[in-house]
N, C-alpha and C positions, 0 to 999 in steps of 0.2 A: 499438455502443459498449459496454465491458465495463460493468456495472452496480457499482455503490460497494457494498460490502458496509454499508454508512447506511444501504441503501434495506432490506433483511431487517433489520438493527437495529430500524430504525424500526417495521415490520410488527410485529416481534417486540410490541416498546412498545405497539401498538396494540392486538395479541392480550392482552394480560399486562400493563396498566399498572404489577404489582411490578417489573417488569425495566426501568420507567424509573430505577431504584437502579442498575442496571448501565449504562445506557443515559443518560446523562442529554443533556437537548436540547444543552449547553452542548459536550461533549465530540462528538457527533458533530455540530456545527456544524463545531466547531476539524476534527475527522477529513476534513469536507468541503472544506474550503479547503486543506489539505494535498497531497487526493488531486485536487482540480482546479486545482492551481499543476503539478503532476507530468504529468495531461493537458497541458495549456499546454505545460510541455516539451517532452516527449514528440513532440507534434503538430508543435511547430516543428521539430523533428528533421528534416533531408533528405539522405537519405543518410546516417545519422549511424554515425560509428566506433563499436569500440567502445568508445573514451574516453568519447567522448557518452554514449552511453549509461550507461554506469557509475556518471558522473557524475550524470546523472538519478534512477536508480535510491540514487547516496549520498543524495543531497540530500532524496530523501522518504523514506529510511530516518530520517534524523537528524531531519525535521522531524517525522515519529511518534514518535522516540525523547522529543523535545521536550514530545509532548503528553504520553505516559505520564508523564512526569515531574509535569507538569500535577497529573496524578490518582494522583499518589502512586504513582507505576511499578504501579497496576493497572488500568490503561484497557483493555489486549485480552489477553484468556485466551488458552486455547490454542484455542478454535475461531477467534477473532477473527483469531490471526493466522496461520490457516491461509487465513482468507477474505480479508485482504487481502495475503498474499502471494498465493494466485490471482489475484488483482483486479491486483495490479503485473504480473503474468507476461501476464495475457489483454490489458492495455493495449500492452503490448509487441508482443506480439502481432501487436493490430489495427495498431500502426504498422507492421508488415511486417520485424518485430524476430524473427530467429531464436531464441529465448531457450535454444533447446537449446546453439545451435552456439555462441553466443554464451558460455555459462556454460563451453561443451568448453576453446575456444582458449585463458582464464584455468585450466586445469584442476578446472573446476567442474563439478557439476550444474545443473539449471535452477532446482532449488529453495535451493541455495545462495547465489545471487545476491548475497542481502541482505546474510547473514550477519558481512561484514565490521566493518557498521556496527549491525546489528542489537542493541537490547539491552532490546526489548517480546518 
């Protein structure tokens, strides 16, 4: 299973209690249950189109959009969210989600995906 980008947060916190300022428990709680509503999806996925999918991938863009808003639209820097667009692309992945071919057919990249909805 792809790993939450929480869990090197968390590390980091542990390394470096100053970066609980960046890191606060509160925020990668909310970050946790975002990206485990998204597995859920995901996982129920069988067979899924690529509406499905799409739709998966809107819905925990918007709900990260959600949190940053939370925290003052600075929740995830630019490492943050290169690690959890990884972390979307490798869950996809694991479900047996093309995400290249997938990004092709809408005339996308793989790292585009988000983008629609994206505003962290």
């Amino acid at each position: 299973m792809a790993t939450r980008p929480t869990v090197s947060w968390r590390e980091t916190v542990a390394e470096n209690p100053a970066m609980a300022e960046l890191f606060p428990d509160s925020l990668l709680a909310r970050t946790d249950e975002v990206l485990a509503a998204f597995e859920a999806s995901v996982t129920a996925l069988a067979d899924p189109s690529d509406d499905e999918v799409f739709a998966a991938v809107e819905r925990v863009v918007l709900a990260l959009n959600a949190v940053n808003v939370e925290y003052d639209e600075a929740a995830y820097e630019t490492d943050e969210r290169e690690e959890l667009c990884a972390y979307l692309d490798e869950t996809l992945t694991e479900a047996s989600v093309d995400v290249a071919a997938l990004a092709a057919r809408r005339g996308l990249t793989r790292h585009e995906i988000t983008d629609a909805w994206r505003e962290w």
